[in-house]
C-alpha positions as CSV (number, residue, x, y, z in Angstrom):
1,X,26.4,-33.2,-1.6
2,X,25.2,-33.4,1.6
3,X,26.2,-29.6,2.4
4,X,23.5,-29.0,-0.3
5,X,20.9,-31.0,1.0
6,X,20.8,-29.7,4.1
7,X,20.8,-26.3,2.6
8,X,17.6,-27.4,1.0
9,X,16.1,-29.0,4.0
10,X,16.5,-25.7,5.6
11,X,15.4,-23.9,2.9
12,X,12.1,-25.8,2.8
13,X,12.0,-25.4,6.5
14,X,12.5,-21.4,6.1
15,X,9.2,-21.3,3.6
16,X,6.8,-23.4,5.7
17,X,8.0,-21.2,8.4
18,X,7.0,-18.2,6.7
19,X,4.0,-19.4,5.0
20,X,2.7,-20.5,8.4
21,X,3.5,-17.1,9.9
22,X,1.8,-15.1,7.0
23,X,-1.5,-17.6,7.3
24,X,-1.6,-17.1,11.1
25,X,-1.4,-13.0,10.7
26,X,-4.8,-13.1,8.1
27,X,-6.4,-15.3,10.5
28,X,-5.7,-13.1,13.4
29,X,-6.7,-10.1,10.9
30,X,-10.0,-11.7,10.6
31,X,-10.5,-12.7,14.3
32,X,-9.7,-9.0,14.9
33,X,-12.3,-7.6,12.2
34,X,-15.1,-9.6,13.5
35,X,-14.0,-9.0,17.2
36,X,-13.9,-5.0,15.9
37,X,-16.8,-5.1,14.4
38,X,-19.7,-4.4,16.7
39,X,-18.1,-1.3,17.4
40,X,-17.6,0.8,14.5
41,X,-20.7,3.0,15.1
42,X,-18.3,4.6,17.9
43,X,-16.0,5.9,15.4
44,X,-16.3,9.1,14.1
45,X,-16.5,9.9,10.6
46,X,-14.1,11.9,9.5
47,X,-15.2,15.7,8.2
48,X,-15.4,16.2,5.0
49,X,-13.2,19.3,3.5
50,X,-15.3,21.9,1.3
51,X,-15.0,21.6,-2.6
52,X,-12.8,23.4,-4.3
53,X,-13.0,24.3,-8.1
54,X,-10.0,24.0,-10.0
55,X,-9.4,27.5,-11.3
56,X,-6.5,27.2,-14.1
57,X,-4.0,29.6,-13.1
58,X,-3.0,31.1,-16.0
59,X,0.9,31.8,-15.3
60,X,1.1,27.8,-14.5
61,X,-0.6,26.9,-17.8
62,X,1.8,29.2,-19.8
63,X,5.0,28.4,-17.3
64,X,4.2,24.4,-18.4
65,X,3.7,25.1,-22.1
66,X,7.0,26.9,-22.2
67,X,8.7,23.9,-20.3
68,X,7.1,21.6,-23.0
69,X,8.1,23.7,-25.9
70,X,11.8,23.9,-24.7
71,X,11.7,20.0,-23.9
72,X,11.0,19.5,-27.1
73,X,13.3,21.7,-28.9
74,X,16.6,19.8,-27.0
């Protein structure tokens, strides 16, 4: 019995452990956001990649109702 109480005791201790970990990383994430923050007009913005229309190749559309049709029939 006492094997399993310490088990839990260290259990317990092995959450807040964690939990306190997991709270100080979002506060950190914070302090760095506002710390970051003044600066983001540095970055650049990425470039933007032209358009493209989808044009349906006709091969792929036939290719994919042939793989549907033969899924179908096994």
């Amino acid at each position: 019995m006492e094997l399993v109480l310490d088990g839990l005791k260290l259990t317990g201790i092995g959450l807040c452990a964690v939990f306190a970990f997991l709270i100080l990383v979002v506060f950190i994430i914070q302090l760095t956001h506002k710390a970051v923050k003044p600066f983001a007009h540095l970055l650049e913005e990425p470039a933007k990649e032209p358009v493209r229309k989808a044009g349906l190749d006709q091969r792929m559309v036939a290719a994919a109702a042939a793989a549907i049709h033969l899924h179908k029939k096994s």
